[in-house]
DSSP file (Angstrom, degrees, kcal/mol; ACC not computed):
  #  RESIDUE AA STRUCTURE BP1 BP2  ACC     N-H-->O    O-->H-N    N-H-->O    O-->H-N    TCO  KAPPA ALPHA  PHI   PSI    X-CA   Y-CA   Z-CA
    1    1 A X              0   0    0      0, 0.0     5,-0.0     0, 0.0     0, 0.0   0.000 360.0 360.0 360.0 118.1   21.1  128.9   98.1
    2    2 A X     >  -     0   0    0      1,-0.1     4,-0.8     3,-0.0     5,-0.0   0.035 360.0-105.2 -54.5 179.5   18.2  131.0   99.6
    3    3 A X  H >> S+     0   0    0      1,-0.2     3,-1.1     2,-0.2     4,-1.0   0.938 117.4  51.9-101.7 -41.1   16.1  129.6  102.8
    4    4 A X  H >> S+     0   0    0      1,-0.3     4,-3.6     2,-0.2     3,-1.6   0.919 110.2  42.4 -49.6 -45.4   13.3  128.8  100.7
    5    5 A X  H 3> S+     0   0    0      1,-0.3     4,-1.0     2,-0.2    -1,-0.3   0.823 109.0  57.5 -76.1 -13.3   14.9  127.0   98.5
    6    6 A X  H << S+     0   0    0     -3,-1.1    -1,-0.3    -4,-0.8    -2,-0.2   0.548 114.1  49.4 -81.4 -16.8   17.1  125.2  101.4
    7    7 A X  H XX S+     0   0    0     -3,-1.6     3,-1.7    -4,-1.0     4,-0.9   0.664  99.6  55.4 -80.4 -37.3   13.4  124.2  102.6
    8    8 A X  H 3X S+     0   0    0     -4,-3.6     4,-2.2    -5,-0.5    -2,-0.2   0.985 117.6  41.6 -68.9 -34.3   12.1  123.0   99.5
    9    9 A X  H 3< S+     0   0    0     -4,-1.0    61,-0.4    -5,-0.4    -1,-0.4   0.318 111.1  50.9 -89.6  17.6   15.4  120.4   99.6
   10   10 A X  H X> S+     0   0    0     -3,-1.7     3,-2.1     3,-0.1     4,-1.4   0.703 115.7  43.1-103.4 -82.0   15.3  119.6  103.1
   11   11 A X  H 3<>S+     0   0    0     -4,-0.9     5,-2.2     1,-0.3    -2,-0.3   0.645 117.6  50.2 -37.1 -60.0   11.2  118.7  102.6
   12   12 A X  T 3<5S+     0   0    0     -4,-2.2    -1,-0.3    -5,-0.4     3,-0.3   0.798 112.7  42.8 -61.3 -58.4   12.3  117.0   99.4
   13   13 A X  T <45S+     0   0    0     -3,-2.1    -2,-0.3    -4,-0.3    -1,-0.2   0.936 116.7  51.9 -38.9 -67.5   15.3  114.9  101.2
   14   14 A X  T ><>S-     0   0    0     -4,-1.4     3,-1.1    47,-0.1     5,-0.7   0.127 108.2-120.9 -63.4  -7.3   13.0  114.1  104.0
   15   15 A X  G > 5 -     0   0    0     -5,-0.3     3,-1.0    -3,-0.3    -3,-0.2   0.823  69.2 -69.0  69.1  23.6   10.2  112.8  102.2
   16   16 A X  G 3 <S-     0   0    0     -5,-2.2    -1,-0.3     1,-0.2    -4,-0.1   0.812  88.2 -63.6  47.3  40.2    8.2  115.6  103.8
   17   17 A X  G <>5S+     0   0    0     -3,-1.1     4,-1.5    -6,-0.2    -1,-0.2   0.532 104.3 130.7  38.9  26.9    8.5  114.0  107.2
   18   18 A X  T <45S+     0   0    0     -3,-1.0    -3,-0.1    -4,-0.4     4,-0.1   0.666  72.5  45.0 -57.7 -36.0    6.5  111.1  105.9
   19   19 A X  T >><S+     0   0    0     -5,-0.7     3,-3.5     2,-0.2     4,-1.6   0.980 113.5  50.9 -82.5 -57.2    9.0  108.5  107.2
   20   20 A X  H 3> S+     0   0    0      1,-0.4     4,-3.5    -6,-0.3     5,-0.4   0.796 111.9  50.1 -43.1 -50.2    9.2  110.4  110.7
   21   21 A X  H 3< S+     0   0    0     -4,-1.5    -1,-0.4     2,-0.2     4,-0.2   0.401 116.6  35.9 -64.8  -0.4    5.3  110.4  110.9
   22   22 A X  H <> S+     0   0    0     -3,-3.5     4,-2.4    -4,-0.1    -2,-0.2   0.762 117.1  55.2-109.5 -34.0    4.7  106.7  110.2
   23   23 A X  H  X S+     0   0    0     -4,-1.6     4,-2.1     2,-0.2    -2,-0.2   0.854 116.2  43.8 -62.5 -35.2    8.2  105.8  112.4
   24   24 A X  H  X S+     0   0    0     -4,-3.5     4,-2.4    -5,-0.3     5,-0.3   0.949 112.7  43.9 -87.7 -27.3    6.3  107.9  115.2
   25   25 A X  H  > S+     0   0    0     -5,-0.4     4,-3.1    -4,-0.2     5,-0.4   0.950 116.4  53.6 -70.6 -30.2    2.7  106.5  114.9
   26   26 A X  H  X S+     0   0    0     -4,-2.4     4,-2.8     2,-0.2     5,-0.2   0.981 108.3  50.2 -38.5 -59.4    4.7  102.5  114.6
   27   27 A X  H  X S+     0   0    0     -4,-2.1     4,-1.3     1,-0.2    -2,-0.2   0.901 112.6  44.2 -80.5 -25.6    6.4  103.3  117.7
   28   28 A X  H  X S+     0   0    0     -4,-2.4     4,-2.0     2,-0.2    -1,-0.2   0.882 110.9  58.6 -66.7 -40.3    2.7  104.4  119.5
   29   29 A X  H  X S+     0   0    0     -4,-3.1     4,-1.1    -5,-0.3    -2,-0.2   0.839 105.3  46.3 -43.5 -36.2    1.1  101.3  118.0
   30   30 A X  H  < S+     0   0    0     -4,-2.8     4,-0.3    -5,-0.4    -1,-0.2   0.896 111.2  46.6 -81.6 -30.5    3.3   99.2  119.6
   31   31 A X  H  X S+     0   0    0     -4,-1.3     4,-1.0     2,-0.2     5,-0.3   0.763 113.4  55.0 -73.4 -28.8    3.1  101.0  123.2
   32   32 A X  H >X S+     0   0    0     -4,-2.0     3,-2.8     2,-0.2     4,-2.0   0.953 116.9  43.5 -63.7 -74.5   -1.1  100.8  122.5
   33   33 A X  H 3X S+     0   0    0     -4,-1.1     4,-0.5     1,-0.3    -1,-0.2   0.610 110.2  43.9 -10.4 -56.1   -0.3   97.2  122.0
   34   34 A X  H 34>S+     0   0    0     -4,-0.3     5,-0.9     2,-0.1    -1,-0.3   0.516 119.1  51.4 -98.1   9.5    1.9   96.4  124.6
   35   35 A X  H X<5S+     0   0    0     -3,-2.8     3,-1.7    -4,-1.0    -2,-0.2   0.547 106.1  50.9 -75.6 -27.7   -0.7   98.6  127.1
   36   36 A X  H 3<5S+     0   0    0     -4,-2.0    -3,-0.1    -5,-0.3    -2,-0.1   0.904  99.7  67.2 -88.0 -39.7   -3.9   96.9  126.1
   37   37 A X  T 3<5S-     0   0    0     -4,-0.5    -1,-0.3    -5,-0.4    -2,-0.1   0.515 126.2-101.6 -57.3  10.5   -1.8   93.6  126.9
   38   38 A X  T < 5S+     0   0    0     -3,-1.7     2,-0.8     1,-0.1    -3,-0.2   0.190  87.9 111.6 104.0 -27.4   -2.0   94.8  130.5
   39   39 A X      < +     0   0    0     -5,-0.9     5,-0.2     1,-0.2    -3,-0.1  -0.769  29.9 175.6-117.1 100.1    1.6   96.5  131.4
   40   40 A X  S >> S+     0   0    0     -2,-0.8     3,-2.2    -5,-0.2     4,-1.5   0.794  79.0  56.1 -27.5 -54.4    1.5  100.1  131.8
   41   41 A X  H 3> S+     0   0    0      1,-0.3     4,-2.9     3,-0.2    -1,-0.2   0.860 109.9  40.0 -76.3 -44.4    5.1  100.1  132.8
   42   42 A X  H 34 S+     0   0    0      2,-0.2    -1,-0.3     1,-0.1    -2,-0.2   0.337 113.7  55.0 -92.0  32.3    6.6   98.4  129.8
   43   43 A X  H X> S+     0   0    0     -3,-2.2     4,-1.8     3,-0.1     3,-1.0   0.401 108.9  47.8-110.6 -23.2    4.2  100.3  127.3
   44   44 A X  H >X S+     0   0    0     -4,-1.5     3,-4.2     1,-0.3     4,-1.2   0.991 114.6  46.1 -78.3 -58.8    5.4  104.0  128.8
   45   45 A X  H 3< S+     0   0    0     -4,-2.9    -1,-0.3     1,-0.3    -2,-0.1  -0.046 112.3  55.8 -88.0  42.9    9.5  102.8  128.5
   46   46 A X  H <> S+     0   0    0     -2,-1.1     4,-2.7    -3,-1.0    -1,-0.3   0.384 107.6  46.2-153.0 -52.8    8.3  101.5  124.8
   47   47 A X  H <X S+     0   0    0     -3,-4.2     4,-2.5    -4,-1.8    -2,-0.2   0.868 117.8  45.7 -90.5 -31.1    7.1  105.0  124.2
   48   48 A X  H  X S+     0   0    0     -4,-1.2     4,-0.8     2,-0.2    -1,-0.2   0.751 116.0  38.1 -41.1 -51.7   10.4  106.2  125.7
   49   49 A X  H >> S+     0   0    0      2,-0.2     3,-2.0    -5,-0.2     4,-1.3   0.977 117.5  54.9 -69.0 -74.9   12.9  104.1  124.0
   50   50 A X  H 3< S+     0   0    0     -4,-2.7    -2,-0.2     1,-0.3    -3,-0.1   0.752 102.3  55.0 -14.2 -75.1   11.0  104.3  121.1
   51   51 A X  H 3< S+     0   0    0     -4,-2.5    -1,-0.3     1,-0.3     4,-0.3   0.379  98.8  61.7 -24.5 -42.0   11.0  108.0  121.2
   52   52 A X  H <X S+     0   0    0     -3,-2.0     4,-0.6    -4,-0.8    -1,-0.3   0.668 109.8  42.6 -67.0 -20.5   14.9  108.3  121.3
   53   53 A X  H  X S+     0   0    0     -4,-1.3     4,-0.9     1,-0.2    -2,-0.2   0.219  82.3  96.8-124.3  39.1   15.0  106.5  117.9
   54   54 A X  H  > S+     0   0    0     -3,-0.2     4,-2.2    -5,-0.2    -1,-0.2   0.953  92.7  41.7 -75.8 -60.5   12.2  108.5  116.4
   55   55 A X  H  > S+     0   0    0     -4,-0.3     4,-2.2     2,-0.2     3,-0.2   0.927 117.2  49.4 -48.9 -62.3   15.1  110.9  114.8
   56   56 A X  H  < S+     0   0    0     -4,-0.6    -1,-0.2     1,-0.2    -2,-0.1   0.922 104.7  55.1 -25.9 -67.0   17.3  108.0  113.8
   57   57 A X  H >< S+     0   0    0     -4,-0.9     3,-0.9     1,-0.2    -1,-0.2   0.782  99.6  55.4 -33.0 -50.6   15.2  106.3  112.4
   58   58 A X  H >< S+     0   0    0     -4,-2.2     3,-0.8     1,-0.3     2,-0.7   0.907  90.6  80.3 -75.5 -41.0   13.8  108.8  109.7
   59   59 A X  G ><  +     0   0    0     -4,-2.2     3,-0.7     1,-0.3    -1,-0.3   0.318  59.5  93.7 -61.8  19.0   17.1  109.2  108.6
   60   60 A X  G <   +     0   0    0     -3,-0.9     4,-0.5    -2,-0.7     3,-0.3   0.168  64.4  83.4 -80.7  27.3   17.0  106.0  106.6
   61   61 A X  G < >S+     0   0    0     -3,-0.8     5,-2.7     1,-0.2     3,-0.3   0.928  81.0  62.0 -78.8 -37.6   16.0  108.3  103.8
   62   62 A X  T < 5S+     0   0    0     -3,-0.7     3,-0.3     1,-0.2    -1,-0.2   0.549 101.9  57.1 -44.4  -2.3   20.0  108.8  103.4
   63   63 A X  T   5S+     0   0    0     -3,-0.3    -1,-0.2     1,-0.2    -2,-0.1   0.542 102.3  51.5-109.3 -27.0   19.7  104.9  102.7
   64   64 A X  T   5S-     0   0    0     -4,-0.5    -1,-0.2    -3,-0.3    -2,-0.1  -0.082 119.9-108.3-106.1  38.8   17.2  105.2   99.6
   65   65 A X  T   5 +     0   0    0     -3,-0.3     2,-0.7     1,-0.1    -3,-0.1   0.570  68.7 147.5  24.7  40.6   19.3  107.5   98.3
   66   66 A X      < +     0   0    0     -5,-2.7     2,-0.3   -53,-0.1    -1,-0.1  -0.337  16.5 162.4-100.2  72.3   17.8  110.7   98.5
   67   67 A X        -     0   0    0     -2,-0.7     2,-0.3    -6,-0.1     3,-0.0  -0.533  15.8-171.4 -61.1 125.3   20.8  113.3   98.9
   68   68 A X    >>  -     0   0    0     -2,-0.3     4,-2.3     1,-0.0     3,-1.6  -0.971  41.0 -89.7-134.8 162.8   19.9  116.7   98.2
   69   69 A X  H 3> S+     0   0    0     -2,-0.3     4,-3.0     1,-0.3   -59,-0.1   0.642 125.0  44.7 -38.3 -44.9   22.1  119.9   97.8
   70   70 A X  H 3> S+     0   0    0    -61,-0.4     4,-2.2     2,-0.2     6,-0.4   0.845 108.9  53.2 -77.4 -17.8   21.8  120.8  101.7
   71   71 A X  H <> S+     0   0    0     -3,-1.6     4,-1.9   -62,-0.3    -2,-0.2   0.908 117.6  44.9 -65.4 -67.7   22.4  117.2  103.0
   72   72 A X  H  < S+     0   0    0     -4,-2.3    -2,-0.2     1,-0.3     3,-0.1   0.958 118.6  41.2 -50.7 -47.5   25.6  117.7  100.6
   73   73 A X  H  < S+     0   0    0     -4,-3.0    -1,-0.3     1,-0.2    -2,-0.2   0.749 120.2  31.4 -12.8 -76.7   26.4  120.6  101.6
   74   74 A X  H  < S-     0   0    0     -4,-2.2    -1,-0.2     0, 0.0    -3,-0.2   0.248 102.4-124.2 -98.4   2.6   26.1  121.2  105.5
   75   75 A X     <        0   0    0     -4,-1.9    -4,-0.1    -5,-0.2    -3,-0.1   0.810 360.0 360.0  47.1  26.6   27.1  117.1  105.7
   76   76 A X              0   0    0     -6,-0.4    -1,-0.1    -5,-0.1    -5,-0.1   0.593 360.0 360.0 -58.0 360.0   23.9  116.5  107.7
């Protein structure tokens, strides 16, 4: 498999980083949220926390069953 074509299935797997973009705008709604309610402090470890499990997160695409050839592959 060529790199292109190891992109076009990564981007394919990945939903085109569609879940990662709405998982990171969720996890900034929620800090806007818990900022406009008045506590800086718990909006910023929000964005933090959040922010570790931005990557996690997206990877429920493995869950909907979208395996493609480099996911089999490399075992990502």
């Amino acid at each position: 498999m060529n790199i292109v074509d190891a992109q076009k299935d990564m981007r394919y797997g990945f939903f085109g980083g569609g879940i990662g973009m709405f998982v990171s705008g969720t996890i900034w709604l929620f800090s806007g949220i818990i900022a406009l309610n008045g506590n800086a402090d718990q909006a910023i470890w929000a964005l933090l926390i959040g922010g570790a499990l931005i990557a996690p997160i997206s990877g429920i695409s493995k869950v909907f069953g979208v395996l493609t050839k480099a996911l089999l592959e490399t075992h990502l």
